[in-house]
TORDO-537627 format. One record per residue (C-alpha): residue number from 1; x, y, z. Coordinates in steps of 0.05 Angstrom, whole numbers. Last residue first. Layout:
N
+------+--------+--------+--------+
: resi :     px :     py :     pz :
+------+--------+--------+--------+
:  NUM :      X :      Y :      Z :
...
+------+--------+--------+--------+
This chain:
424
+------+--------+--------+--------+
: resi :     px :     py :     pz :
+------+--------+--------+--------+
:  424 :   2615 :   1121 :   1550 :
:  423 :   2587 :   1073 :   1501 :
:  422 :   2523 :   1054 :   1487 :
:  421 :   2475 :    991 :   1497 :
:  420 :   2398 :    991 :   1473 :
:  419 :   2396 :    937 :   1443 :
:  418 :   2346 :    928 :   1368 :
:  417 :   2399 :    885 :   1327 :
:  416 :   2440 :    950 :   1312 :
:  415 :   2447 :    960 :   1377 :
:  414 :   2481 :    905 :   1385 :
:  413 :   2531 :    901 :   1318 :
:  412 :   2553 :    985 :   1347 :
:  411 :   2559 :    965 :   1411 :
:  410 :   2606 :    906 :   1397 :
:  409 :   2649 :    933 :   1345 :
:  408 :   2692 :    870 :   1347 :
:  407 :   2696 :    831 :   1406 :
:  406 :   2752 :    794 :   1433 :
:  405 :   2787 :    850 :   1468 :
:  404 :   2735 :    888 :   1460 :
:  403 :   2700 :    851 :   1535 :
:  402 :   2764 :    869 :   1572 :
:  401 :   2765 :    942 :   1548 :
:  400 :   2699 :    945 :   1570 :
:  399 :   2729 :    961 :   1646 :
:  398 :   2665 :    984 :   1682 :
:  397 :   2594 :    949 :   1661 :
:  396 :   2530 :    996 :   1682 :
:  395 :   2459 :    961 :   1680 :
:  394 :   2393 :   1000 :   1665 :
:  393 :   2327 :    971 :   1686 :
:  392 :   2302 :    892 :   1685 :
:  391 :   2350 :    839 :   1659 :
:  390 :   2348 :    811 :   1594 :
:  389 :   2396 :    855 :   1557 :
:  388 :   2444 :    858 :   1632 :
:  387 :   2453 :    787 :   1630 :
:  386 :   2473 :    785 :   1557 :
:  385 :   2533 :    839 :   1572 :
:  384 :   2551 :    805 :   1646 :
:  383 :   2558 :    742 :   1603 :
:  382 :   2598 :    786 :   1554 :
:  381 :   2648 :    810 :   1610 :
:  380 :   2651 :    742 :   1632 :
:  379 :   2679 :    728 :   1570 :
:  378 :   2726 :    769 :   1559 :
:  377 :   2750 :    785 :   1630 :
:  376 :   2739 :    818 :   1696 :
:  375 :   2681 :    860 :   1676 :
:  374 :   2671 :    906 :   1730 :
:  373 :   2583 :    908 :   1751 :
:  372 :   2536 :    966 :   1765 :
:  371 :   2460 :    939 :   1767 :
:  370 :   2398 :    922 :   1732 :
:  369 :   2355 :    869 :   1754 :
:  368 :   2349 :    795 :   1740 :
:  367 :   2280 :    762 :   1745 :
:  366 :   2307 :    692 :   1760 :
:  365 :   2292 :    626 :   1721 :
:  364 :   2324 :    576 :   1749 :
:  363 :   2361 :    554 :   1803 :
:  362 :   2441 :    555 :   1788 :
:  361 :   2495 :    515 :   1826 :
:  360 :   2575 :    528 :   1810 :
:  359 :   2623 :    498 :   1810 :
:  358 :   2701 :    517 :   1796 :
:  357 :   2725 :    555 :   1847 :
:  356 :   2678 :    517 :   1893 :
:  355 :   2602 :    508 :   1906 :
:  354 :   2570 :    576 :   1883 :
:  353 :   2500 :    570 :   1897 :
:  352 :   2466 :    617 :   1843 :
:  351 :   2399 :    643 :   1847 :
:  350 :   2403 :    706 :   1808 :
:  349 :   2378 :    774 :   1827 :
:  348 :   2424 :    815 :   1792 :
:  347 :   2474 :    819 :   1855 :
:  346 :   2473 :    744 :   1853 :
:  345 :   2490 :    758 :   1774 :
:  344 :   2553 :    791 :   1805 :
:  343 :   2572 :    745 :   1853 :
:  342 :   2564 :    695 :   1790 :
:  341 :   2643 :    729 :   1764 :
:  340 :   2681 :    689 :   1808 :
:  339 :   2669 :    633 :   1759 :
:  338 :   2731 :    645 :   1724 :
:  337 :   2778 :    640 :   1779 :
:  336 :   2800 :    565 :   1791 :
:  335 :   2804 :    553 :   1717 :
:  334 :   2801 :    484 :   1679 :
:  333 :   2743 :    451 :   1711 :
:  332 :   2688 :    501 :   1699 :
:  331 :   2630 :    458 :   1727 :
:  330 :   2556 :    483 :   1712 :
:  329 :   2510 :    443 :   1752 :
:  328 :   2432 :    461 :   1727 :
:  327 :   2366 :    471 :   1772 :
:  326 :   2299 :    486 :   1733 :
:  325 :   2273 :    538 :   1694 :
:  324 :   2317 :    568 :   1648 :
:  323 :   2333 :    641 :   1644 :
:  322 :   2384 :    635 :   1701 :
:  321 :   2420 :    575 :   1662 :
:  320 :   2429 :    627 :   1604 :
:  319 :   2476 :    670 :   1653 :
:  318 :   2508 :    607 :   1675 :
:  317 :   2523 :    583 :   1596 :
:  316 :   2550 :    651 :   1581 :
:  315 :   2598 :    630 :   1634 :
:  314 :   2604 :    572 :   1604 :
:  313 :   2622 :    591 :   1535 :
:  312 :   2705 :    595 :   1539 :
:  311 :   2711 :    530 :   1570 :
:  310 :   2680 :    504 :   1507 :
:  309 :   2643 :    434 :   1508 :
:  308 :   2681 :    375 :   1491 :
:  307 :   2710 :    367 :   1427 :
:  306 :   2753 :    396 :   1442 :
:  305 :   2786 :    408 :   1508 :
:  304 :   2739 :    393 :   1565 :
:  303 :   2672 :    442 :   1589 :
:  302 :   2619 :    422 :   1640 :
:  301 :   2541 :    426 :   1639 :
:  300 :   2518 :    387 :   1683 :
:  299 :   2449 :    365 :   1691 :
:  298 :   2410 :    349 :   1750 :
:  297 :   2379 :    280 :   1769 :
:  296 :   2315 :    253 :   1739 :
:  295 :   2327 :    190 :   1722 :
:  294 :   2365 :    212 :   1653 :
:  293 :   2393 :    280 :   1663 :
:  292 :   2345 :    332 :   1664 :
:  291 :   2327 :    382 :   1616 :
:  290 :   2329 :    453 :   1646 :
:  289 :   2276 :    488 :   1605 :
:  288 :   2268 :    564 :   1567 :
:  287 :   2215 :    567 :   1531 :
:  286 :   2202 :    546 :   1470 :
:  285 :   2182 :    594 :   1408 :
:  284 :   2243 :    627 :   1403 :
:  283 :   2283 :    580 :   1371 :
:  282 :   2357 :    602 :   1350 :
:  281 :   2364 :    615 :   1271 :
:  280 :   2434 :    603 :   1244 :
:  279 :   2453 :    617 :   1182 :
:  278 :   2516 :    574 :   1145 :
:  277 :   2466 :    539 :   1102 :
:  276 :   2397 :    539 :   1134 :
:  275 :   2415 :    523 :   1214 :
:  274 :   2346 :    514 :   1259 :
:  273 :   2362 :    523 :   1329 :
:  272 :   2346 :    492 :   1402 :
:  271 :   2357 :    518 :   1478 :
:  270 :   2316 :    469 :   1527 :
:  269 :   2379 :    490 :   1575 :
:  268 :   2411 :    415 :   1567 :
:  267 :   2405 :    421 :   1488 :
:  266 :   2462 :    484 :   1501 :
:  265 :   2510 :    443 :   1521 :
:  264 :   2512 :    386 :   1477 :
:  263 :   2488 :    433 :   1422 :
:  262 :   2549 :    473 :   1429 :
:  261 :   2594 :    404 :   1425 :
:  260 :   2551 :    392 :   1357 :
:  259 :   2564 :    463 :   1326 :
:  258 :   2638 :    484 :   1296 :
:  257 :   2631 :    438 :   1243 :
:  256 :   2565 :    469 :   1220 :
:  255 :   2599 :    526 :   1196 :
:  254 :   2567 :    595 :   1217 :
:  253 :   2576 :    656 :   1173 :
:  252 :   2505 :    686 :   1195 :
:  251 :   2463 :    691 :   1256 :
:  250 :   2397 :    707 :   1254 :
:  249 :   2353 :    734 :   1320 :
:  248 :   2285 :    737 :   1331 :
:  247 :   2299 :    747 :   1412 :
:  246 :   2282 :    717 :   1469 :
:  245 :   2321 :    753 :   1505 :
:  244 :   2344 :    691 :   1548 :
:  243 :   2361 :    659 :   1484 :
:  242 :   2380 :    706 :   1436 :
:  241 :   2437 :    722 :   1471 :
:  240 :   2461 :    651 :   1496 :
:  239 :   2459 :    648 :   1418 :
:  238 :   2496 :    709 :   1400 :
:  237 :   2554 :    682 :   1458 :
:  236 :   2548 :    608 :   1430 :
:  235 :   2565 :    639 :   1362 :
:  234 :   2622 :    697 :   1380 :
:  233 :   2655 :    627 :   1417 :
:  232 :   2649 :    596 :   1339 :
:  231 :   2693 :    656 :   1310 :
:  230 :   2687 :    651 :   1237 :
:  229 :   2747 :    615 :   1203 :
:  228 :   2809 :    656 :   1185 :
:  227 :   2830 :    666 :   1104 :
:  226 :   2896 :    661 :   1079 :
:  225 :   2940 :    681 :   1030 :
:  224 :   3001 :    656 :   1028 :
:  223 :   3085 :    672 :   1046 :
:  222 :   3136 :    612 :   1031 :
:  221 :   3165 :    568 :   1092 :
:  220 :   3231 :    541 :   1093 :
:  219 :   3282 :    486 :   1102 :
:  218 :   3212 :    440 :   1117 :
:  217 :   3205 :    400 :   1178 :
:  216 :   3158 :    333 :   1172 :
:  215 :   3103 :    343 :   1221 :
:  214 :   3053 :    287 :   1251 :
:  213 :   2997 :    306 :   1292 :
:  212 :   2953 :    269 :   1345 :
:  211 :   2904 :    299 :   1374 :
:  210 :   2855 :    304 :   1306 :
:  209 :   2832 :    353 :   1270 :
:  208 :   2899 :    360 :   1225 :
:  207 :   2931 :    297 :   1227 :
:  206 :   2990 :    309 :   1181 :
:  205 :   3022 :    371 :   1171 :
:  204 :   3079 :    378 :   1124 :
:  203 :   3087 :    452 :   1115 :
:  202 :   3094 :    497 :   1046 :
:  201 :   3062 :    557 :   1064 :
:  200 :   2988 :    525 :   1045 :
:  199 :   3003 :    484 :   1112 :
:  198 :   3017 :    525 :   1151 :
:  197 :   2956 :    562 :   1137 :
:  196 :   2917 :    499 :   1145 :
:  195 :   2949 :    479 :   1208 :
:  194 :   2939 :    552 :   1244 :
:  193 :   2863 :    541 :   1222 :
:  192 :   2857 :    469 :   1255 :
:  191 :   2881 :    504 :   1320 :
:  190 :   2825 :    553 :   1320 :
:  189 :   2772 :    497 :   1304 :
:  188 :   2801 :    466 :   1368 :
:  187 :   2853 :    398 :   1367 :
:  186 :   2902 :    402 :   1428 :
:  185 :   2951 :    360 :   1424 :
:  184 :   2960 :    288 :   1461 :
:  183 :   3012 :    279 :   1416 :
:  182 :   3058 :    308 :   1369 :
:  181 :   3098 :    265 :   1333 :
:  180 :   3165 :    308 :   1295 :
:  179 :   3195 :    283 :   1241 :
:  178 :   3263 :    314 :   1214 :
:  177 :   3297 :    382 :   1213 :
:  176 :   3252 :    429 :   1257 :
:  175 :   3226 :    486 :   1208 :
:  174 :   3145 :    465 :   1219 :
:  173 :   3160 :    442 :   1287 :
:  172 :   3166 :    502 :   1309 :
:  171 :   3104 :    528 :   1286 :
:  170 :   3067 :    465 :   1314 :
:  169 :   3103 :    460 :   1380 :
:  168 :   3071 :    539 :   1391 :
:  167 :   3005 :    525 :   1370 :
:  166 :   3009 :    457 :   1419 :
:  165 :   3018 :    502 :   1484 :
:  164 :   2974 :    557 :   1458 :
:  163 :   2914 :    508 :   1458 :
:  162 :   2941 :    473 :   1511 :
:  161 :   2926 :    389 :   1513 :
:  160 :   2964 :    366 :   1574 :
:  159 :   3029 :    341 :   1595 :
:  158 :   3039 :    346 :   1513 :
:  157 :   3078 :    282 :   1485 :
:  156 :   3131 :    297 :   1437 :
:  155 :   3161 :    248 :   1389 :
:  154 :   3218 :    275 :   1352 :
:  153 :   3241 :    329 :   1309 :
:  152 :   3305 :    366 :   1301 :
:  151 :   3308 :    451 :   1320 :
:  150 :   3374 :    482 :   1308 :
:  149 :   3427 :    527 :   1343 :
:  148 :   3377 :    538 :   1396 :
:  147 :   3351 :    590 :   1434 :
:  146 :   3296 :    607 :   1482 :
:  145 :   3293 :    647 :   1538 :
:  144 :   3231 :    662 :   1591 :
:  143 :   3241 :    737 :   1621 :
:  142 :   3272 :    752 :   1696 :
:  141 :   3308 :    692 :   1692 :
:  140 :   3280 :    629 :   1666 :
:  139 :   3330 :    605 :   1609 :
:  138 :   3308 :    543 :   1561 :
:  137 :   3350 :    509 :   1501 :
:  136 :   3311 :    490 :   1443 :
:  135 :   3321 :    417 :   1426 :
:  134 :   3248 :    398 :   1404 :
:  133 :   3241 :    371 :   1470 :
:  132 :   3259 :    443 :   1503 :
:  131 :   3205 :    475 :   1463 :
:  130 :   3153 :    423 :   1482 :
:  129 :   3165 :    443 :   1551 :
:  128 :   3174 :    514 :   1551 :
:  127 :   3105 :    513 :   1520 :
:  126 :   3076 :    457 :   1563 :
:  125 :   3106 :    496 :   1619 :
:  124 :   3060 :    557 :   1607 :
:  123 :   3012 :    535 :   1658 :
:  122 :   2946 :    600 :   1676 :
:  121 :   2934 :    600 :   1744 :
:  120 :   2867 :    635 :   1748 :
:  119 :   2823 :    673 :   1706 :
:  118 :   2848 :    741 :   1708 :
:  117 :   2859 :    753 :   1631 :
:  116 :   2920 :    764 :   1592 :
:  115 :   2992 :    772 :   1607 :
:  114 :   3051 :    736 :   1585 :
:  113 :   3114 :    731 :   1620 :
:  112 :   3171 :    765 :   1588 :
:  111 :   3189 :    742 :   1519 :
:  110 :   3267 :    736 :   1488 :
:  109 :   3277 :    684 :   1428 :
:  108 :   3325 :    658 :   1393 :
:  107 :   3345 :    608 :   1338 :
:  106 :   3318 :    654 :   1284 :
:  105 :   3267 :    608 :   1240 :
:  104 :   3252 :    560 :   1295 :
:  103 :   3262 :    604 :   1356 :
:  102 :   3225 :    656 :   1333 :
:  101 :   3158 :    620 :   1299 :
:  100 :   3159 :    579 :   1375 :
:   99 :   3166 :    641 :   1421 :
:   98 :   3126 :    685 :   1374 :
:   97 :   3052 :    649 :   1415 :
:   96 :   3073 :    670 :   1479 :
:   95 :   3046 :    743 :   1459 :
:   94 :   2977 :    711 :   1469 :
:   93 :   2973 :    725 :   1538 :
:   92 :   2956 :    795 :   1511 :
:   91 :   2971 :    866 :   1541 :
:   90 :   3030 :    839 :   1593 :
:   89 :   3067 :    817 :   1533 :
:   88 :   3058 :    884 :   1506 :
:   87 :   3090 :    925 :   1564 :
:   86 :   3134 :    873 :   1564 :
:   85 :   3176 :    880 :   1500 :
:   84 :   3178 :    823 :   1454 :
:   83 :   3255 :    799 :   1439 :
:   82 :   3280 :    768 :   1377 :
:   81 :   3290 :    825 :   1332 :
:   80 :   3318 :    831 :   1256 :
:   79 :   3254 :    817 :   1225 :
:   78 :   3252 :    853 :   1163 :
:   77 :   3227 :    797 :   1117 :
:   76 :   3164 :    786 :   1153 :
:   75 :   3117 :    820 :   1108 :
:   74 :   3048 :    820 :   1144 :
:   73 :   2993 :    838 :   1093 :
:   72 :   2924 :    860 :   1130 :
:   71 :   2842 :    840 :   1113 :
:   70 :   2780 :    856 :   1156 :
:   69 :   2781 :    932 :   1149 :
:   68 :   2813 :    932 :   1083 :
:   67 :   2897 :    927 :   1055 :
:   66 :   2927 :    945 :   1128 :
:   65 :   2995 :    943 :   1120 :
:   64 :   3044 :    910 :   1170 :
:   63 :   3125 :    900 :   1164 :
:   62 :   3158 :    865 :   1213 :
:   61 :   3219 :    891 :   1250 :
:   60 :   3206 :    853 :   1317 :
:   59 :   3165 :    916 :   1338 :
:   58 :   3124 :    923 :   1277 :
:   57 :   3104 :    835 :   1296 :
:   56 :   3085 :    857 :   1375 :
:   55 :   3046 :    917 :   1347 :
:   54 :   3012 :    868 :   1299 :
:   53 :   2998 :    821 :   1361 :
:   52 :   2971 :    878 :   1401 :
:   51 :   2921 :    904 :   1351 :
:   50 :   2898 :    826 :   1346 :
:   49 :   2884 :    830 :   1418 :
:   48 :   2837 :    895 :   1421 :
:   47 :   2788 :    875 :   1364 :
:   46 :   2783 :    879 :   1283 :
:   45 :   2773 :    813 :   1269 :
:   44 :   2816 :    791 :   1216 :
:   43 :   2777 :    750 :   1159 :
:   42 :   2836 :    754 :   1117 :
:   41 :   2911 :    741 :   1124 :
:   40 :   2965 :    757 :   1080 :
:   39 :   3037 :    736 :   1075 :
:   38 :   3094 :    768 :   1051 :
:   37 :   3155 :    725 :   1043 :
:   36 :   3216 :    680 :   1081 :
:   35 :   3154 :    652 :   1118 :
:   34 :   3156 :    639 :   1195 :
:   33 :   3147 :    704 :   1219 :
:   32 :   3076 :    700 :   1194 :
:   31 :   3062 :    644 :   1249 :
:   30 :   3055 :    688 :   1301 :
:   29 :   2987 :    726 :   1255 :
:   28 :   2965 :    659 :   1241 :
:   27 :   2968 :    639 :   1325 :
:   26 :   2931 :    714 :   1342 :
:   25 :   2876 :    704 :   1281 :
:   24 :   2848 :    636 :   1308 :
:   23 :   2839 :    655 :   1376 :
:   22 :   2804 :    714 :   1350 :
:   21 :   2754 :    674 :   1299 :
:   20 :   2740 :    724 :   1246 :
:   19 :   2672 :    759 :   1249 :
:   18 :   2603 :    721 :   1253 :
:   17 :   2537 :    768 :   1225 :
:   16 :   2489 :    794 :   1257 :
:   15 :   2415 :    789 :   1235 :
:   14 :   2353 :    823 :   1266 :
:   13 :   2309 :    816 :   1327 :
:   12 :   2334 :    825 :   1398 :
:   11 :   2275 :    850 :   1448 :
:   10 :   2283 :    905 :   1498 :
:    9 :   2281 :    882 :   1576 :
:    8 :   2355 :    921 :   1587 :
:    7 :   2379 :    989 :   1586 :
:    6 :   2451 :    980 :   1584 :
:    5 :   2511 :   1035 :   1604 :
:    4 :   2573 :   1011 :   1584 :
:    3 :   2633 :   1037 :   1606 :
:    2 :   2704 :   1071 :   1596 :
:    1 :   2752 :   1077 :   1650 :
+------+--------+--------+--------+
């Protein structure tokens, strides 16, 4: 199992620059099958999940070339094959994402159950859901089934506002005959990016940004070329970085779009930043400072779908939450695993109370220490990452393959802003 070993307490100064955003490149790469032409995406982040995906698209009969290191040309003209294979379903939850694209342009489609990280119970019935309203008929064997002679739009109203959920009633939609309504849909930066693309392949997208989308079907879909946005949960992870490092850091390729539900959570830490065109500049000249809630009484810091604050950023929240001084709520409310990861900064030297599955208490600021942790997903892999930088003495994290899995070359960007991280 590969590692990393971190010597921590070294200061962060330098520049990094944003790549692709991942949950943005895994929905454009699903949606390829879609167009009756080549289509070509740029911006890709070159990370563990979007290897899967192209795997998953070579195995349906697609055709995948590599044209630079951030840039690829799918052809999906090939595609004879409606079934994704398990052992790479079970690689990356977003393999759910070809059951919409397949359905719509093939009338079938055969996935097992998805994989992806341990976070807790993780729905897909808004997929087979939204599926099944749009006429697809549903089989839940021993894999999930979908087929359907043809897909006709109508009003569609998501039991709750998934990310992957609404990507995949969005691609379909896109070759449904008719109207479709989707509401209640989920509305991320990531989600806004699938739109786009769909929409420069000839779709009829109405909405975009907001949770309620309106779809007119087209009879088909041409190739493009595309570009993904920068990766806005790669932001709030460089600036929880910066922050309890105190590090001169710079980070480029930001889009202001992507920043007032960070500052919501991030204000409540005393953690500021100056933004000159798309670089970002955290301050370190304050300290670290819990900033109560009006009256007095202690902040939370809790995530919702967007624009709320990012479900995927609070456990890099926690580990900033240690730095600060005071006493801070954080409140993961959407899965009943994902803070199991504060034993860990406990065994750091934190002062963390954890409430519930999905509370958690944090007294601030702790000396953390170094010690040998498991990363049990992306992001709490990363939070165990920034805690180790700050923390006193060498760190060991087991299991990296979790943390590159949304990371591109992460060793390599840190070190070369002054970390001292390698790989083993």
């Amino acid at each position: 199992m590969d590692k990393y070993i971190i010597e921590g307490g070294y200061p962060i100064k330098g520049t990094l620059a944003l790549s692709g955003n991942k949950n943005a490149a895994l929905p454009c790469i699903a949606a390829s099958v879609l167009a009756h032409e080549p289509v070509t995406l740029r911006n890709i982040p070159a990370i563990e999940d979007v290897a899967v995906m192209f795997d998953v698209f070579r195995y349906l009969g697609g055709l995948v070339e590599q044209i630079d290191a951030h840039t690829w040309c799918l052809d999906p003209s090939p595609i004879a094959n409606c079934e994704v294979p398990e052992e790479l379903a079970r690689k990356v939850r977003a393999s759910i994402l070809f059951a919409g694209p397949l359905v719509a342009r093939f009338g079938k489609a055969i996935l097992p159950p998805p994989g992806g990280d341990t976070i807790g119970r993780r729905r897909i019935d808004t997929h087979i859901v939204a599926l099944q309203e749009l006429g697809a008929r549903i089989s839940l064997e021993n894999t999930l089934g979908f087929s359907a002679t043809k897909l006709v739009g109508v009003p569609v109203f998501l039991d709750e506002a998934s990310v992957t959920g609404t990507e995949n009633a969005i691609m379909a939609a896109s070759l449904a005959e008719g109207t479709t309504i989707l509401m209640n849909a989920a509305c991320e930066p990531h989600v806004q990016d699938l739109c786009r693309m769909l929409i420069q392949m000839g779709a009829d997208i109405d909405g975009v940004g907001s949770n309620r989308l309106i779809i007119q079907g087209a009879k088909s879909l041409n190739g493009t070329d595309f570009t993904i946005s920068s990766d806005y949960m790669e932001l709030g992870s460089f600036i929880g970085l910066a922050a309890v490092t105190g590090g001169d850091l710079r980070i480029d390729g930001v889009r202001a779009d992507d920043l007032p539900p960070l500052k919501v959570g991030f204000s409540k830490l005393g953690v500021t930043w100056d933004l000159k065109g798309n670089t970002l500049r955290p301050n370190n000249m304050v300290a670290l400072r819990v900033v109560p809630d009006i009256g007095g009484q202690i902040p939370k810091i809790d995530d919702a779908p967007w624009p709320g604050f990012p479900a995927d950023l609070t456990s890099i929240m926690t580990v900033v939450a240690t730095q600060a001084d005071g006493v801070a709520l954080i409140h993961e409310k959407m899965f009943e695993s994902r803070m199991f990861f504060v034993d860990k900064l406990i065994s750091m030297g934190a002062r963390i109370v954890l409430c519930d599955p999905h509370r958690a208490i944090v007294y601030g600021p702790s000396k953390l220490v170094g010690n040998v942790m498991v990363s049990p997903d992306v992001r709490a892999g990363m939070a165990m990452v920034i805690a180790a930088l700050c923390a006193e003495g060498t760190s060991i994290i087991h299991n990296v393959y979790q943390i590159e899995r949304g990371y591109e070359n992460l060793v390599e960007r840190l070190s070369s802003v002054g970390a001292h991280i390698k790989r083993e």
